[in-house]
C-alpha positions in Angstrom: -38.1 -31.0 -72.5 -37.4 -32.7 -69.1 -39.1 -30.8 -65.9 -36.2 -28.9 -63.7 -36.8 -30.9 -60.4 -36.5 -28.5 -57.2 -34.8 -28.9 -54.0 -38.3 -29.8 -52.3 -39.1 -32.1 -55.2 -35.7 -33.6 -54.3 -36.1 -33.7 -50.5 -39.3 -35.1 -50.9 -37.2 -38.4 -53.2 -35.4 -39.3 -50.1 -36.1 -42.3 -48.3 -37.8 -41.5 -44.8 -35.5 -44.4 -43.4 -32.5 -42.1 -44.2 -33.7 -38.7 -42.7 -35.3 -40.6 -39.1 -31.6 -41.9 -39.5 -30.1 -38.3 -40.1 -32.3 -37.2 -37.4 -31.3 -40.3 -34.8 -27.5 -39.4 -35.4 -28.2 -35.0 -35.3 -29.8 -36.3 -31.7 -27.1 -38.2 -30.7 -24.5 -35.5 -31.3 -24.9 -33.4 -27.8 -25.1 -36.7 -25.8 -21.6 -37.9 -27.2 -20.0 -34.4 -27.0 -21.9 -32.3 -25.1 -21.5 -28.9 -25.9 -20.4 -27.5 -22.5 -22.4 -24.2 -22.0 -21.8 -22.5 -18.5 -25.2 -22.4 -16.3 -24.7 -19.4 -14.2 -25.7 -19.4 -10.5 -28.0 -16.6 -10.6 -28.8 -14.1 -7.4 -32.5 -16.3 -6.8 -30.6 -19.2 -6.6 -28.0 -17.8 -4.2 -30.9 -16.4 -2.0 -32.8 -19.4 -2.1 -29.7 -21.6 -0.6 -29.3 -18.9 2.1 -33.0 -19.3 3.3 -32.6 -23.0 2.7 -29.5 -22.3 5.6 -31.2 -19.8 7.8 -33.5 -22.3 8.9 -33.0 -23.3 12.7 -31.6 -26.4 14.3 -34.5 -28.8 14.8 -36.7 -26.4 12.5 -39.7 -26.9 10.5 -39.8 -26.2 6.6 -43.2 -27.0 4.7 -43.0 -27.7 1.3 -46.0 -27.4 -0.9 -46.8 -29.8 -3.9 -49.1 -27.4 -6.1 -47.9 -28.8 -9.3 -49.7 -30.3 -11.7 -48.3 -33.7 -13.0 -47.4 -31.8 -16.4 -45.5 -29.1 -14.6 -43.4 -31.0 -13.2 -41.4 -30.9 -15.8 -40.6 -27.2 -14.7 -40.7 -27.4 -11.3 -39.9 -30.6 -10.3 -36.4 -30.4 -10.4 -36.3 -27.4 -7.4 -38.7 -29.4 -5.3 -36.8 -32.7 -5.3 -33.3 -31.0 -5.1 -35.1 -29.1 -2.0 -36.1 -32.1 -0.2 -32.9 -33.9 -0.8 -31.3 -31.0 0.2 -32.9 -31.3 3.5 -33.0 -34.9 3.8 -29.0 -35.2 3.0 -27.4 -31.8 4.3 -30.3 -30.8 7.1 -31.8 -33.9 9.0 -32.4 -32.4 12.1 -35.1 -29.9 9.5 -38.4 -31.4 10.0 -40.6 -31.5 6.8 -44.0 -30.7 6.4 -45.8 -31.8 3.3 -48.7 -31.5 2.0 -50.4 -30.3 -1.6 -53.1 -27.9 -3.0 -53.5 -29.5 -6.3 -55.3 -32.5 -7.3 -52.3 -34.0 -8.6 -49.9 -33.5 -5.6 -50.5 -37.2 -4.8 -48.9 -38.7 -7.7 -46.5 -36.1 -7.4 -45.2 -37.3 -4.0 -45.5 -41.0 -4.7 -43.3 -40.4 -7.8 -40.8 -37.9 -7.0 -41.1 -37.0 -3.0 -41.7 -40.4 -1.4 -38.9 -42.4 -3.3 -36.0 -39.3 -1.3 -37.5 -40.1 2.4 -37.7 -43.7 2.3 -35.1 -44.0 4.9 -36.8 -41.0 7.3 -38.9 -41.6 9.7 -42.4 -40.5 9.2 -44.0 -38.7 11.5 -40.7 -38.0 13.3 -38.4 -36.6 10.3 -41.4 -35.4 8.4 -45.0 -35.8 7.7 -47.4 -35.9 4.2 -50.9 -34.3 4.9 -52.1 -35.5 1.3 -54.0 -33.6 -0.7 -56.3 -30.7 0.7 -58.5 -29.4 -1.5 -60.4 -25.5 -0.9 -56.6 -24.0 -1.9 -57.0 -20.3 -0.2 -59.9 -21.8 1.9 -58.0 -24.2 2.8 -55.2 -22.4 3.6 -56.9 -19.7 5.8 -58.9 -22.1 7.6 -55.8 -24.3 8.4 -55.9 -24.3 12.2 -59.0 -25.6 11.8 -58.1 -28.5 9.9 -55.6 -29.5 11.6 -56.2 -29.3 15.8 -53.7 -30.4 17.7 -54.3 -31.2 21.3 
């Protein structure tokens, strides 16, 4: 008598040529018809683009680069459409950068540097690097930084 072969014994039968293919072509699906869910423009949002407006005429924003090089997957996307933002919309908004996190400098060679290439630095905005101390650093800014 002839073993009854299960459905796991007959998944397992199939070629792994044919399921990376059935995988590929699953993949492919949304990127040839995308399924066209509504993102909602949520109340943070709105509030964020009204600050982003309430700045002054010839004001300063700084923008902080405490993300790792791995979380920039999550946040990267809000920081570079913030300094485009500025860069496009706002150019008489200085920026100040600068980053707490010991990967901020890769992070503005890859994703920050690349929008201001046609700014000025040091007129439009400038890039204080990498300070290390984070809340040290922060309270003992002045410090720093003297200007004369």
């Amino acid at each position: 008598m002839a073993a009854k072969s299960s459905l796991f014994d007959k998944m397992l039968s199939i070629p792994s040529q044919i399921i990376f293919l059935i995988l590929f072509l699953l993949i492919l699906v949304p990127y040839i018809r995308p399924i066209m869910l509504p993102v909602p423009i949520t109340s943070y949002v709105i509030r964020y683009k009204e600050a982003m407006d309430a700045v002054p005429k010839g004001g300063h924003v700084v923008i902080s680069l405490d993300s790792s090089i791995g979380g920039v997957l999550e946040t990267g996307g809000a920081m570079v459409a913030t300094v485009k933002y500025y860069v496009n919309n706002r150019p008489d908004v200085k920026l100040i950068i600068w980053g707490m996190h010991y990967d901020s400098p890769i992070v503005w060679s890859l994703f920050i540097e690349p929008i201001l290439k046609n700014r000025k630095y040091g007129e439009d905005y400038v890039w204080f690097g990498y300070i290390p101390g984070a809340d040290a650093a922060i309270g003992n800014y002045r410090m720093i930084y003297v200007v004369s």
